[in-house]
C-alpha positions in Angstrom: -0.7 12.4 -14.6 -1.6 10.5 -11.1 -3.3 7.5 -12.1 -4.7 5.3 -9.4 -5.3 5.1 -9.8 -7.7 7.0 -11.7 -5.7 4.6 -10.1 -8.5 4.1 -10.0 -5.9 1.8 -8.6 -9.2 -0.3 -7.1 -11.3 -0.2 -9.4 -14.9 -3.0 -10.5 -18.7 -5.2 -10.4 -23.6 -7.9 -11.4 -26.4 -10.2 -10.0 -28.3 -13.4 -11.0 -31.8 -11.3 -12.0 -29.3 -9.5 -14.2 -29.2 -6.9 -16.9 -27.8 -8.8 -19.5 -28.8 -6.1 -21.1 -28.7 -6.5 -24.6 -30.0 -8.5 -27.6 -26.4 -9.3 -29.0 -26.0 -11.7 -25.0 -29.1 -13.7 -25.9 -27.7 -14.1 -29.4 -24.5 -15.1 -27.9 -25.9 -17.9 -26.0 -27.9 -19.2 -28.9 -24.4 -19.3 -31.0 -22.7 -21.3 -28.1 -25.6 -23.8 -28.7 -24.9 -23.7 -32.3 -21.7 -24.8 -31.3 -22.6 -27.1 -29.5 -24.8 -28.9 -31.9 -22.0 -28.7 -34.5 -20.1 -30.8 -32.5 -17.8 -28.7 -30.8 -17.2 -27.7 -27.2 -20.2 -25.4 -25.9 -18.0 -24.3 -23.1 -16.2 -20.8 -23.7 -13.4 -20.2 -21.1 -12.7 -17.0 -20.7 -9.4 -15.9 -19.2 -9.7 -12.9 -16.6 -6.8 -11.1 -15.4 -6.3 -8.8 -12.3 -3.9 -8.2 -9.3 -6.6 -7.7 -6.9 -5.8 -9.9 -3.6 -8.1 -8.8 -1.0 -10.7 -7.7 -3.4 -10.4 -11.1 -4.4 -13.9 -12.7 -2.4 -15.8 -10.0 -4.2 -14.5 -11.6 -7.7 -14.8 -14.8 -6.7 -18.2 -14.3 -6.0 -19.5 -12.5 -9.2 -17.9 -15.5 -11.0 -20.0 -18.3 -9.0 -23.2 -16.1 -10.1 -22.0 -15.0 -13.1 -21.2 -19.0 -14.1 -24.5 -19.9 -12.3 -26.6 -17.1 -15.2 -24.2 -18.1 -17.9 -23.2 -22.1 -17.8 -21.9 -22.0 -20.9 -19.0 -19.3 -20.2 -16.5 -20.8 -17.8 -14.1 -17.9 -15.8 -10.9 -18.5 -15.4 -9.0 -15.9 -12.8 -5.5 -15.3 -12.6 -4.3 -13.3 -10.0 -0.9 -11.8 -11.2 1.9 -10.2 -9.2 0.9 -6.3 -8.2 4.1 -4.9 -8.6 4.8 -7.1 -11.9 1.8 -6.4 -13.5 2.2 -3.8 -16.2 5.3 -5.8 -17.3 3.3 -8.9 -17.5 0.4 -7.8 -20.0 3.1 -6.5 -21.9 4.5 -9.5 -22.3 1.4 -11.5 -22.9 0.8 -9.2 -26.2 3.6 -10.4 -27.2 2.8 -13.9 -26.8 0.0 -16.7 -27.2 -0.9 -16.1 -23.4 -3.2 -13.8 -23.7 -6.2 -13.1 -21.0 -9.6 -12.2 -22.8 -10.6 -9.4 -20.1 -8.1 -7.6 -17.9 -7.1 -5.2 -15.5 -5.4 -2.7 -17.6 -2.2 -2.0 -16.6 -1.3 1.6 -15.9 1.4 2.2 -18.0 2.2 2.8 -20.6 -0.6 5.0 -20.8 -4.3 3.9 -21.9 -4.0 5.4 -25.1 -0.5 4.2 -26.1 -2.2 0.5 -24.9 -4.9 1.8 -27.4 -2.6 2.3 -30.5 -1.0 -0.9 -29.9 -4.1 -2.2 -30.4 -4.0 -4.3 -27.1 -7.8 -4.0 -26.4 -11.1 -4.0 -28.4 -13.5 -1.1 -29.0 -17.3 -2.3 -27.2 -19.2 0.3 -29.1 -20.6 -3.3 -31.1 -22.5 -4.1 -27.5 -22.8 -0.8 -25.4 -25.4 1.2 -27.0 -26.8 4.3 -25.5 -29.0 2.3 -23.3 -25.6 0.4 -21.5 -24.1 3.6 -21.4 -27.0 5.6 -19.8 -26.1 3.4 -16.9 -23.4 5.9 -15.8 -23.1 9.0 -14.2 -22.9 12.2 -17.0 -19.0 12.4 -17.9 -18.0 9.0 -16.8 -17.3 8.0 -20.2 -16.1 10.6 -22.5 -13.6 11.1 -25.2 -10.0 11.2 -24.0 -10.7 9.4 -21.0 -11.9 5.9 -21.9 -13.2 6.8 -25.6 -10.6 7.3 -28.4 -11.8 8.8 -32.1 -15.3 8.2 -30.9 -14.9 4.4 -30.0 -15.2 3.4 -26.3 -13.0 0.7 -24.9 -13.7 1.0 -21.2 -15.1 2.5 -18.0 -14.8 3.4 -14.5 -16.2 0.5 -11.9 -15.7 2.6 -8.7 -15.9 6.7 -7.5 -12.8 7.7 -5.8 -13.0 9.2 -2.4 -9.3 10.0 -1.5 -7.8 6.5 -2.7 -5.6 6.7 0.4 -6.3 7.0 3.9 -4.1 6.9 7.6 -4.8 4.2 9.5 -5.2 4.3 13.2 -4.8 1.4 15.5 -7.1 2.5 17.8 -5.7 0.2 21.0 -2.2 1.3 20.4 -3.5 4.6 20.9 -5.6 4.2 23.5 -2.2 2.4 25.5 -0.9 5.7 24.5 -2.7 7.9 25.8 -4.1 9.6 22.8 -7.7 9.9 23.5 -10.1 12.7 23.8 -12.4 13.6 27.4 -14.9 10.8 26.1 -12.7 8.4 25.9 -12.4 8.3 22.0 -9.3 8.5 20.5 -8.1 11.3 19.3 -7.7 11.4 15.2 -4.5 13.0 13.9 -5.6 16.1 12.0 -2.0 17.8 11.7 1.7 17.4 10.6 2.1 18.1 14.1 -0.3 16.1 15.4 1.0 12.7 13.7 4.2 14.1 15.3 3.0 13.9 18.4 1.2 10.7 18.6 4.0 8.8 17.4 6.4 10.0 19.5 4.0 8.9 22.4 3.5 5.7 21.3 7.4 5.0 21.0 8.1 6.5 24.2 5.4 5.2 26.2 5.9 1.7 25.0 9.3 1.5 26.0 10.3 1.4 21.9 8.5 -2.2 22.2 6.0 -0.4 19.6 6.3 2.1 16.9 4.7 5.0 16.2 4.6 4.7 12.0 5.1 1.5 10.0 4.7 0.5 5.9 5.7 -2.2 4.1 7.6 -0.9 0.9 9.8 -4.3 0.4 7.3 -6.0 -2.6 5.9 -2.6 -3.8 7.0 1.1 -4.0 4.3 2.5 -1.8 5.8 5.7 -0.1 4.0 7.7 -3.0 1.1 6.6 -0.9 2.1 8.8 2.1 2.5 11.9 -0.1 -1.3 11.5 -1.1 -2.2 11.7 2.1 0.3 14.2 3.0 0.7 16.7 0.3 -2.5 17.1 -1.5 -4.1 19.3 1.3 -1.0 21.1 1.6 -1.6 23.5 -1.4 0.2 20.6 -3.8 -2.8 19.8 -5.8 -1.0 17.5 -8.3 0.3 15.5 -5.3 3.5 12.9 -6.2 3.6 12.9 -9.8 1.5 15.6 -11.2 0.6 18.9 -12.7 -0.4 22.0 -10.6 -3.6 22.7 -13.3 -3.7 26.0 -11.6 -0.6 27.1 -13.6 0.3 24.2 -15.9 3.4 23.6 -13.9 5.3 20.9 -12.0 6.0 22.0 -8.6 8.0 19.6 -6.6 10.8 22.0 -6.1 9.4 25.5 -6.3 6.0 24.8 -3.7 8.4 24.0 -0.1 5.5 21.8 0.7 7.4 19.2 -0.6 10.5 19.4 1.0 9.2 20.6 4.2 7.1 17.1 4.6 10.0 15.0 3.2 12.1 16.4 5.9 9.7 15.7 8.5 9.5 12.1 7.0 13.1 11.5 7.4 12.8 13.5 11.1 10.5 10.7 12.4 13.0 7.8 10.8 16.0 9.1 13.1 13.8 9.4 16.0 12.8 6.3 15.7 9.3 6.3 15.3 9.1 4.6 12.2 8.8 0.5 12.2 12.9 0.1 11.3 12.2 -3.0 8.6 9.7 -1.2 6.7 11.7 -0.4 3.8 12.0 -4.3 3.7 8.6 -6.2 4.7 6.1 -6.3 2.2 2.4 -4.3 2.2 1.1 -8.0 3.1 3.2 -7.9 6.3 3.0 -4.7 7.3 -1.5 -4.5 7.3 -0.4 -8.1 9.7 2.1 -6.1 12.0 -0.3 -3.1 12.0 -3.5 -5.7 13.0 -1.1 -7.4 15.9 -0.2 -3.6 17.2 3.3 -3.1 16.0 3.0 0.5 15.3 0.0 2.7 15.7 -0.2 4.4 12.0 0.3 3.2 8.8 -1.2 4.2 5.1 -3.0 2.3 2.9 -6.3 2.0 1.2 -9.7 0.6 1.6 -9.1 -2.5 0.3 -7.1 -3.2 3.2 -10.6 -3.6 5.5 -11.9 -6.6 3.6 -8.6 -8.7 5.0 -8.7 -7.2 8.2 -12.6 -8.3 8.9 -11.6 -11.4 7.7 -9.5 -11.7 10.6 -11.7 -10.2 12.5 -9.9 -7.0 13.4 -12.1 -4.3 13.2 -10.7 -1.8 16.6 -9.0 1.0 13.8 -9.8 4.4 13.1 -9.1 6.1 9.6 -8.2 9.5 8.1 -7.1 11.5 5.2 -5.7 14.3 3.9 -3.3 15.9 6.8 -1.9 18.7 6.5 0.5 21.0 7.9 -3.0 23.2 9.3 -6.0 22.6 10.2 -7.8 23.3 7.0 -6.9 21.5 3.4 -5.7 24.4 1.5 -6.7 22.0 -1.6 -8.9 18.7 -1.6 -8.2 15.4 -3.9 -9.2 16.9 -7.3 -11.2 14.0 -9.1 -10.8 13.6 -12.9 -14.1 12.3 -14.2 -14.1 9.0 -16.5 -11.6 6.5 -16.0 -11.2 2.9 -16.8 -10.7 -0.3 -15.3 -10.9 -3.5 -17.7 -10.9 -4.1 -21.3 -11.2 -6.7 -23.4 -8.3 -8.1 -26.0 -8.2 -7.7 -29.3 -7.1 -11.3 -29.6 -9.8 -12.6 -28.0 -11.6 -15.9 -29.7 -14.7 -15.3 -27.9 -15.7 -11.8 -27.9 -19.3 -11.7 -27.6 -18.8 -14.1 -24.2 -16.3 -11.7 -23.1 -18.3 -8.7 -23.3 -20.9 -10.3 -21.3 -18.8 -11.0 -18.3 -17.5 -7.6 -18.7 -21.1 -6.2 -18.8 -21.7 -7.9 -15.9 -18.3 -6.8 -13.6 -20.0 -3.1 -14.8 -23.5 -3.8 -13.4 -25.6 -1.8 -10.9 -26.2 -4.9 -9.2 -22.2 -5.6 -8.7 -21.6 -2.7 -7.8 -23.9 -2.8 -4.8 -22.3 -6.1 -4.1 -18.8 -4.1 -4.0 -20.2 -1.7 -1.8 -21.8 -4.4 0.4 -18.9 -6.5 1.1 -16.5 -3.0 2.1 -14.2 -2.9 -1.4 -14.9 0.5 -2.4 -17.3 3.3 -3.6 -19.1 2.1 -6.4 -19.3 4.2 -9.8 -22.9 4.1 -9.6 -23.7 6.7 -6.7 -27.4 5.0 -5.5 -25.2 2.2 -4.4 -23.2 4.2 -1.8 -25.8 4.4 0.7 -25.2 4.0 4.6 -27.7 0.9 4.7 -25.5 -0.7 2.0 -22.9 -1.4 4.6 -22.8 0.2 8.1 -19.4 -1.5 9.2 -17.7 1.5 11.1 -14.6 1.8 9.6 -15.9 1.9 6.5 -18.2 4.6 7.1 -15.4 6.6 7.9 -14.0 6.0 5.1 -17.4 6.9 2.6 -17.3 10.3 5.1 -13.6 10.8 3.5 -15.2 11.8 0.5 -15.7 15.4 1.6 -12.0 15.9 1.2 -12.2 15.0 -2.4 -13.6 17.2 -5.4 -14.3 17.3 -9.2 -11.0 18.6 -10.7 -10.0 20.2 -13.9 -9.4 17.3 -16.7 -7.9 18.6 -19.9 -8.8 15.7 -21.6 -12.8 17.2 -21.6 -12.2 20.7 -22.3 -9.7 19.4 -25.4 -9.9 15.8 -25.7 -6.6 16.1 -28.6 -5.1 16.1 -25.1 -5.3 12.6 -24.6 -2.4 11.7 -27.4 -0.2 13.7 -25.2 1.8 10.9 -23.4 4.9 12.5 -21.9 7.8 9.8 -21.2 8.3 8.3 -17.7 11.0 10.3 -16.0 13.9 8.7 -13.6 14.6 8.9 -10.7 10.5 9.3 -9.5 9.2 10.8 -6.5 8.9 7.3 -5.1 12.7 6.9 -5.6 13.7 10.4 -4.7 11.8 9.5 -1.5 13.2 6.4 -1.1 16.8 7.4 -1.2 16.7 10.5 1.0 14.7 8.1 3.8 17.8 5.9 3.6 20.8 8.5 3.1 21.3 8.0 -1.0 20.1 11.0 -1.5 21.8 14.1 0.3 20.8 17.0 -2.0 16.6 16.4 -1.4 16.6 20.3 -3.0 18.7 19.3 -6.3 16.9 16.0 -6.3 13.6 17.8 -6.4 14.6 20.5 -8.9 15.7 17.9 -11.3 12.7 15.7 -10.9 10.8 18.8 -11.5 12.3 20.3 -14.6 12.8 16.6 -16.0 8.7 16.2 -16.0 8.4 19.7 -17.4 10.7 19.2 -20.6 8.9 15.2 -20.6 5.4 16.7 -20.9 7.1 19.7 -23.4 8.7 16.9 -25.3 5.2 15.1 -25.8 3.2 18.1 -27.0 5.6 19.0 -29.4 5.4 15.3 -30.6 1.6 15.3 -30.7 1.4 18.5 -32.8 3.6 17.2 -35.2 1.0 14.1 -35.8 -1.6 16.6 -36.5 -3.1 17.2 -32.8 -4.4 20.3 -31.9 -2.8 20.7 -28.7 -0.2 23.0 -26.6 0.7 23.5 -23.0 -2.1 26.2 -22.3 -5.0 23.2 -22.3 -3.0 22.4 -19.0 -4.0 25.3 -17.4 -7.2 26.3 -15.2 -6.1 29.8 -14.0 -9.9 30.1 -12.6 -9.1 26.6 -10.1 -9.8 27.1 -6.7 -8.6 23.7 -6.1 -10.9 23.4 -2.7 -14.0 23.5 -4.6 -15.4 21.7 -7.7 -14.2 22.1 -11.1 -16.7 21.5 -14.2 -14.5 21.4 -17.1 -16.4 22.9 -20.0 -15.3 21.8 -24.1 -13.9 24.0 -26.1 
C-alpha cells in the first residue's frame, strides 16, 4: 500500500488557552506534585522523536508553549536521520533508548509495529469527547484502531503529498510565459518536455531544465506521484489498482511510457547531471539559486525557502500525458502519525503532549506557518495563511479524492501485511535512469507479479490465523477513480 505517506509522510499539531481536555491531565499534574513532595524530581522529560527538518520551527514552537502550559513536562526533540529512520526505532525497541512519543516509522507496517507491542493503546485518555474532535472516519478500525483499541491519528489532510516545482525566473529567462506576462504552468507530458528543453537550450546548458536530489534519499518514487496517478495508474508507484485488485506496473503502458520519457530527458540533457548524487537538502538550494527550472518535492519544502526568503516559484500537480487526469490522488481516510511507547515511564505526561501535537489550536498553527493542511478542515482557510505559493498548493487539492480503503468496508484487512518485494519501483527506476537496467519491460513484469504473489502470500497467511479475509475485499469494480469513493462496511 502507498504510505506517505498516508505518508502521511508530513504529518502533526496546540495553544497556551488549550484543551487539555481531560480530567486524567489535571490529575497528571497533581501526581507530578505528589512527586514532588515525596522527594523526587517533579520534572518528567519526555523524549520526542521525528525526522521532520523543515517542519522543525513548527515543533519547536509547540514545545516553548507546550513547556510554558505544562512546566513540569520537559520535551526533549531528537531529530533522527530521514532515510535511517525506520531502522532506527527498530533498534531503539530493542534497547534502553527508547523515545516516549514518535513519529512512527512506516515500515514494517502499523499493525506489525502493533503486535510487537511497540506503542500503547490511548483509549485510557481519548474518550468520545477527544475523539469527536476529528472529522467522521478519521479514526476507525483497521486504520489507526486495532480490536477496538486506538493507538493513533492523522495530524494533517493530504492534498496530493507531491507537487512540481517551478522556478518561476528560470522560466521567465526562458521564455515560457503566457500574453500577461505570467508564466506558463506545465500541464502536460509534453509540456514539461518542452519547457526544459528551452531552458537547457536557451541558457547555453549553463542551466537545466529538471533537477532532484536522490544521493541521501530514494526520492524518484516522488516523480511517479506526480506523474502517473493522473495517467489512469491509480495505485501510483507501489500500489493496488482497487478497480480490479491488481498490480499494474507492467500490464497499464503508462508506466513504461513515462519511465521512457524520464530516461529521454537524462540523454538530452535536461536533467541536473549530479542529481543521482546531491542530496534533497542540496538540490531545494540549487533549485532556489536557479540551477534548473523544475524539480519535485513537497510542501514542506516552502517553510525553508521563505526562510531564505525565496518565494518567486510556481507549483503543480498531477501531469499527465492529456490535458485531463484520467484519475485523481485517491485519499484513504484515517491514518496515523505519532504514538506513544509501550515502555514509557511517564505515560499520562506523554499523552498530554501528544494531545496537544493533535489540537485544533496546533493545527491552525501548522496551517499558519505554511507546513501543511491540517486534519481539522476549519483550519484550512485562505485567511489562515495567504502566502502565494501556498495557496497554490491548498488549490491542489482538487486533484485529490476520497478513495476506496479496504480496511473500512472489512477492517480483518488490516492484518494483511504482504512482505516488501526487491528490487522496488524506486530501484527499478533508478537503475534504468543509469543503464543497470536494460529490460525496463521484464523489470516491470517481475516487480509486478512479485507484489501480486507478496500480497497472495499475506492473505493466505491471515486466513490461516483466523481472519476473514481474501483478495475480493481489494476490489471496487464500481471506482470511478476521478470521483469520490465512500467505502461502506460490510
Amino acid at each position: 500500500m502507498t504510505h506517505l505517506p498516508s505518508m502521511n509522510r508530513r504529518r502533526f499539531m496546540q495553544a497556551a488557552a488549550t484543551t487539555a481536555t481531560m480530567a486524567s491531565l489535571a490529575d497528571v499534574l497533581a501526581a507530578c506534585s505528589n512527586t514532588a513532595s515525596s522527594g523526587k524530581s517533579k520534572t518528567a522529560t519526555i523524549k520526542h522523536w521525528d525526522f521532520y527538518v523543515t517542519q522543525g520551527p513548527w515543533v519547536d514552537n509547540e514545545i516553548k508553549l507546550f513547556q510554558q502550559a505544562h512546566p513540569d513536562i520537559k520535551i526533549k526533540k531528537t531529530t533522527q536521520a530521514n532515510a535511517q529512520y525506520d531502522n532506527l526505532v527498530a533498534l531503539a525497541q530493542r534497547s534502553t533508548n527508547i523515545p516516549d512519543l514518535a513519529l512512527i516509522p512506516q515500515t514494517p507496517t502499523f499493525y506489525e509495529q502493533v503486535k510487537k507491542n511497540w506503542w500503547l493503546p490511548i483509549n485510557k485518555w481519548a474518550d468520545e469527547k477527544w475523539r469527536s474532535r476529528f472529522p467522521d472516519l478519521a479514526l476507525h478500525e483497521g486504520s489507526n484502531i486495532f480490536d477496538g483499541k486506538l493507538y493513533s491519528a492523522p495530524l494533517n489532510a493530504l492534498a496530493v503529498p507531491f507537487q512540481l516545482y517551478i522556478n518561476n525566473d528560470v522560466f521567465r529567462k526562458a521564455g515560457l510565459v503566457n500574453s500577461d506576462g505570467s508564466v506558463k504552468i506545465p500541464r502536460t507530458w509534453d509540456d514539461v518536455t518542452h519547457a526544459a528543453e528551452a531552458i537547457t537550450k536557451k541558457s547555453g546548458g549553463q542551466t537545466y531544465g529538471l533537477g532532484f536530489g536522490n544521493g541521501s534519499f530514494p526520492l524518484l518514487n516522488w516523480w511517479l506521484f506526480i506523474f502517473l496517478i493522473g495517467a489512469d495508474c491509480p495505485g501510483g508507484p507501489g500500489d493496488l489498482d482497487l478497480r480490479t485488485g491488481k498490480y499494474t506496473f507492467a500490464s497499464n503502458r503508462n508506466y513504461a511510457d513515462w519511465i521512457h520519457l524520464f530516461k529521454e530527458w537524462k540523454t538530452k540533457n535536461y536533467i541536473y547531471p549530479n542529481s543521482l548524487t546531491i542530496s534533497d537538502e542540496v538540490a531545494r538550494a540549487y533549485f532556489e539559486r536557479g540551477k534548473f527550472g523544475m524539480t519535485v518535492g513537497g510542501v514542506w519544502d516552502q517553510s525553508e525557502w521563505k526562510q531564505h526568503q525565496f518565494t518567486d516559484y510556481s507549483l503543480t500537480t498531477l501531469i499527465t500525458p492529456n490535458e485531463k487526469p484520467e484519475s485523481l490522488f485517491p485519499v484513504k481516510p484515517g491514518g496515523y502519525t505519532f504514538a506513544i511507547s509501550t515502555k514509557t515511564k511517564y505515560p499520562d505526561e506523554t499523552f498530554a503532549w501528544f494531545d496537544w501535537l493533535y489540537s485544533v489550536e496546533a493545527g491552525k498553527r501548522w496551517v499558519q506557518m505554511g507546513e501543511d493542511l491540517s486534519i481539522f478542515p476549519q483550519n484550512n482557510k485562505p485567511e489562515y495563511n495567504s502566502f502565494k505559493p501556498y495557496s497554490q498548493y491548498i488549490a491542489t487539492a482538487k486533484f485529490s479524492v476520497t478513495g476506496p480503503d479496504p480496511t473500512i468496508r472489512n477492517p480483518d484487512v488490516s492484518y494483511v501485511s504482504p512482505q516488501p518485494v526487491t528490487p522496488a519501483m524506486n530501484d527499478i527506476l533508478t537503475g534504468y535512469y543509469t543503464g543497470q537496467v536494460t529490460d525496463l519491460q521484464g523489470a516491470l513484469q517481475t516487480f509486478q507479479d512479485k507484489s501480486q504473489q507478496a500480497l497472495n502470500d499475506a492473505i493466505k497467511l491471515a486466513q490461516k490465523q483466523g481472519h476473514k479475509v481474501s483478495a475480493d475485499d481489494y476490489i471496487f469494480s464500481d471506482w470511478d477513480p476521478t470521483k469520490p469513493y465512500i467505502t461502506r462496511k460490510k
